[in-house]
N, C-alpha and C positions, 0 to 999 in steps of 0.2 A: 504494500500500500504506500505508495510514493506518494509524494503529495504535489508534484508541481504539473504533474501531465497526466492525462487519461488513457487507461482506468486505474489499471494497479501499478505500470512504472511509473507513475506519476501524481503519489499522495506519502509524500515526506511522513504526514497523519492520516489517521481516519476518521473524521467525526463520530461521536456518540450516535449509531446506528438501532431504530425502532425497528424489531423485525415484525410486529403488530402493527404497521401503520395500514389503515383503509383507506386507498384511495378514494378522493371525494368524488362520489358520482356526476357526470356532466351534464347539467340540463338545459343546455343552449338546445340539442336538438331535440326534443321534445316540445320546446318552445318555439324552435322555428317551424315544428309541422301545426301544431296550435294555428300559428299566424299566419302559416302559408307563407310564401317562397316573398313576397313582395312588403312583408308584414313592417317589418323595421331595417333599417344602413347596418351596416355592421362596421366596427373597428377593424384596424390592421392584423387581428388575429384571429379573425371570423366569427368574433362574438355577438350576439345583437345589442343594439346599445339602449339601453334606457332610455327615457327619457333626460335625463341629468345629464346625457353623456357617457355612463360608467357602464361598465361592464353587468351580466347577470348577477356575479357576485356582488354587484352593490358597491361602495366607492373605496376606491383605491388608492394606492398611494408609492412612492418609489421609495427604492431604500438602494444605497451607494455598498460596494463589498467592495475592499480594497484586496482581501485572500479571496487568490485563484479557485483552491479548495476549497473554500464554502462557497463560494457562486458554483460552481462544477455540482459543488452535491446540494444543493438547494433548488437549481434550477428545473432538476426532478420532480420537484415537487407538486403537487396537481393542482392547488390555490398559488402558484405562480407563475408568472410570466417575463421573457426574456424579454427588456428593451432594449438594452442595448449591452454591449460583449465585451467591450474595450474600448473604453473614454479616459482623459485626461483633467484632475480636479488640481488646479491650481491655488496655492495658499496652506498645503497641507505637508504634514512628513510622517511617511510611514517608517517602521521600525520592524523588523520582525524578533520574537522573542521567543530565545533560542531553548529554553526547558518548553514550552511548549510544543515546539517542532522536535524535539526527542524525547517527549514521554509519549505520544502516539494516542492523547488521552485529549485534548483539547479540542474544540469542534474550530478554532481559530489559530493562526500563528504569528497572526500582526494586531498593532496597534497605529492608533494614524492620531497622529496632532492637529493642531490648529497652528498656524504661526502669522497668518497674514501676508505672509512673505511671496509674491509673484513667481521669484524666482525658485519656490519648493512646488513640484508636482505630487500627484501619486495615478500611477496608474490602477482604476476602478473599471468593475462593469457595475450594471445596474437592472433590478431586477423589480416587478411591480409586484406587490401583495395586499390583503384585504386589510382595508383600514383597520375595521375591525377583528381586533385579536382573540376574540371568539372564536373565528374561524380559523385560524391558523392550525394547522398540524403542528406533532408533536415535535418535530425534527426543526418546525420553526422557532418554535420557545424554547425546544435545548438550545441554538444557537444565540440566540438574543438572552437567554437566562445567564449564558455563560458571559459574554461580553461584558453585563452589566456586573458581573462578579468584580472587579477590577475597575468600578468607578469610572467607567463607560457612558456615556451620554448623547442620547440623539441633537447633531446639530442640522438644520435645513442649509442646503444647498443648491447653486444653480438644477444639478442633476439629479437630487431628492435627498431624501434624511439618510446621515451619514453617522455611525458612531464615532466618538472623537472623545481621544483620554487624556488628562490632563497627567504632563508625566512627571508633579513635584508628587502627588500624588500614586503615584505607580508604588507596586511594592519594590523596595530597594534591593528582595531576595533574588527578581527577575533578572536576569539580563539581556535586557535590548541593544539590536545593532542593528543602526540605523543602512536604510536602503538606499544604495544611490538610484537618483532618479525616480522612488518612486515605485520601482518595477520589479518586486520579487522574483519573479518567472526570468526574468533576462541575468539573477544576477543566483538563480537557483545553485547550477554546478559550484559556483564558486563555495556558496555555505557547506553544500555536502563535504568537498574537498576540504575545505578548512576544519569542521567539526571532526571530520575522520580523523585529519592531520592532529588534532589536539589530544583527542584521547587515544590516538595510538602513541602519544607522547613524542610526537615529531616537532610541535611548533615554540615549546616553550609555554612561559608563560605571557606570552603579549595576549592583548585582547583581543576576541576571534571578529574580523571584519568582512564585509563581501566583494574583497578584491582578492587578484590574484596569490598564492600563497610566496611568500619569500624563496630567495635561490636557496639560504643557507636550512631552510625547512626540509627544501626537495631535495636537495643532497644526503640530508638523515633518514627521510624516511628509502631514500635509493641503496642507501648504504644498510641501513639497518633490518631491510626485510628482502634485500640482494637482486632487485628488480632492476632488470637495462634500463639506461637510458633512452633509448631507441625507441621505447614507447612515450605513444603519447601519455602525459604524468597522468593528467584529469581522470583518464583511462584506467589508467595504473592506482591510485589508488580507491577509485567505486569499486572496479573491477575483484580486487582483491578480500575487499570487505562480502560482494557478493555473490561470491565463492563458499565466502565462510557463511553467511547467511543459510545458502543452496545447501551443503556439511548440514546445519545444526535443523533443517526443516528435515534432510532425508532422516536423523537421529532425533525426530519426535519434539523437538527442543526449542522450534518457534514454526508460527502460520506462516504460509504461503505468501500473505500480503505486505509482509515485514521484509520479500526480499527484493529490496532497492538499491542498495550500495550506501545507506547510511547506519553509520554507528551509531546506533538510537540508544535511549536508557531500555527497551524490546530486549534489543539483541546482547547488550550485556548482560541481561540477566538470564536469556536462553542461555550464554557462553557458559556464564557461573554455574546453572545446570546440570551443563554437559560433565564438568569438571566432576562435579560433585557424584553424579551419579554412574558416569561410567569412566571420565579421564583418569582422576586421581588412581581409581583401580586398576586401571591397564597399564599407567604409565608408571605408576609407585612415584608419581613427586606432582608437586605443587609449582605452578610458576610465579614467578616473582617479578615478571619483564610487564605488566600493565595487563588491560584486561584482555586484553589480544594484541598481545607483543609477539616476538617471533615463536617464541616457544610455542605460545598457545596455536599458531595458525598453523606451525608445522604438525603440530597433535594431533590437531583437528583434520587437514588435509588430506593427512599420512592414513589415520585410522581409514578412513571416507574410502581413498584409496585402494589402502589393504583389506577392504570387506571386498571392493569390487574385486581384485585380483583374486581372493580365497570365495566368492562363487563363481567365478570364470572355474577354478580350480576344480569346484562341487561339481562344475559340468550345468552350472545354469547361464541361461543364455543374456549376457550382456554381454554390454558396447565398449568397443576399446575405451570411450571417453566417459568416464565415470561421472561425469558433471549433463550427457545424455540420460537426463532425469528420469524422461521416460519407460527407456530401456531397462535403465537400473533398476526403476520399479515393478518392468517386468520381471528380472532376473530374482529382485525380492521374494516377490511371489511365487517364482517357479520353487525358491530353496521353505519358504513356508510351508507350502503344499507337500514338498516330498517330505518334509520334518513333522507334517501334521502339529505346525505351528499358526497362531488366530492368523491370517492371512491381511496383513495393514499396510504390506506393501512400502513399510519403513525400516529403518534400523533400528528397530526396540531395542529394550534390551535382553528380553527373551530371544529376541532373535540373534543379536550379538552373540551370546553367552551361546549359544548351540554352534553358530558358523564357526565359533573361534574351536571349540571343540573335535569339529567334524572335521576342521581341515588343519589340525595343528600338526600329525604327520606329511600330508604337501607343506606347510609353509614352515618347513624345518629343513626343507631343500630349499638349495640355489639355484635362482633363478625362476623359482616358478610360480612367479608372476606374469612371467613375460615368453610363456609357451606360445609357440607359433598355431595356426589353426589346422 
């Protein structure tokens, strides 16, 4: 669940998800067979208009979303309507706040100021809903419930009612960093990269911004977890994180939607997990290099690995490339079944504890991992 693009590479977060929501039934066409075809004009979205102007729903009203991610998942919604996708609200500075983009738990990830300032934009969409908040679904008031946690306040706008947080006020526990331009989504890769680069313990302690990461950073993290040059970096470090992501989902240890290439507060605790529950006992030590410093990723990689080489070994049918998820999960399947093991298509660790068993005479020999076919 990424949060900057659509569907799951692209929600950093997920919002608080109602899986009881009822879509609200539509009765514009019941109402246009009532009137017949010539009965009333309708609006730009096919509705018929009241007399007032408004919609069947009754009177409306715009609301400004400076996160990509809550316009993306709100826009879903059946009490709203897109107007517009992408505008530019001048006077404003957004922020995005960085515990909220890594607990995975917040329906938001920015905060947007007031400054008066011409030369501060933010780029917003804009999205229309029922004045009255009676009707709003529930997925409406988790989001606006949450905002106003945090001293949130609707101010009116050229482009409609905007929340806007006063930030002597903010909690000082947060930390914000500020967006250039305005535009989360143009300055996305660069957070992931940086957040990665912090808690892999590459950047120091400077404060994490959404510019490019420093030369003397990329050199530590090239040296320290022994990746070429020659790759593009940005590449090089998602890339690596969501390797280890793909490792800890095949080992039960985090959701599918969690694998983006960010080191969220998600995937440290799936990591902690792993250790706990099956690393520390295969590997008899504890790592001491951060929460996925080298040790941990060579662990984690190596194990993920040596399961696929020791069911290649079983004679079940996977893919050379042990990160072909699918395959692997065939291959899971095939070693369950013939173990008359629950059949989950992961690396439990009932399943672990039998593979390691069945094939510890093969992988006591050399080489056989890498038998020819």
């Amino acid at each position: 669940m990424s949060f900057f693009t659509s569907p799951v590479e692209a929600r950093l977060l997920a919002p608080h998800r109602e899986d009881d929501l009822i879509p609200v039934a539509s009765r514009s066409q019941a109402q246009r067979s009532a009137r017949g075809p010539s009965a009333d004009m309708t609006d730009t979205f096919g509705e018929p208009l009241s007399h007032n102007g408004s919609g069947d729903l009754g009177a409306r009203k715009n609301i400004v979303f400076p996160d990509p991610i809550a316009f993306r998942y709100l826009e879903d919604d059946p009490c709203v309507r897109v107007i517009e996708r992408r505008a530019t609200l001048r006077g404003y500075e957004l922020y995005l706040v960085e515990q909220w983009a890594c607990s995975r738990q917040s329906p938001t990830l920015v905060i947007v100021t007031y400054t008066g300032d011409e030369k501060h934009s933010v780029v917003v969409g804009v999205l229309s809903v029922p004045a009255d908040e009676n009707l709003w679904s529930i997925r409406l008031r988790v989001y606006f419930k949450a905002t106003g946690q945090y001293l949130a306040r609707p101010k009116d706008t050229e482009l409609g009612e905007l929340m806007v947080t006063n930030l002597s006020s903010f909690p000082s526990s947060l930390t914000v960093i500020p967006v250039p331009d305005g535009d989360i989504k143009a300055h996305r890769m660069n957070f992931i990269v940086n957040e990665n680069l912090k808690r892999l313990g590459c950047s120091g302690r400077s404060a994490l911004t959404l510019t490019p990461p420093a030369e003397a950073t990329k050199a530590k993290f090239l040296s320290l977890y022994k990746v070429s040059d020659k790759i593009n970096f940005t590449t090089a470090v998602i890339e690596l994180v969501k390797l280890c992501q793909v490792a800890l989902y095949m080992f039960t240890k985090l959701q599918h939607e969690y694998i983006d290439g960010l080191l969220c507060d998600v995937t440290e605790k799936a990591i902690g997990d792993w250790w706990t529950e099956v690393g520390a006992e295969h590997f008899n030590f504890e790592p001491n290099d951060g929460i996925l410093g080298p040790a941990t990723v060579a662990a984690l990689l190596g194990m993920f690995m040596g399961a696929r080489n020791r069911l290649y070994s079983y004679g079940a049918p996977v893919a050379k490339d042990v990160f072909d998820v699918e395959n692997t999960k065939r291959g899971i399947y095939y070693f369950q079944k013939s173990v008359k093991l629950e059949r989950t298509r992961r690396l439990d660790r009932p399943t672990l504890l039998k593979l390691h068993n069945v094939t510890a005479k093969a992988a006591a020999g050399e080489g056989w991992g890498f038998r020819k076919p």
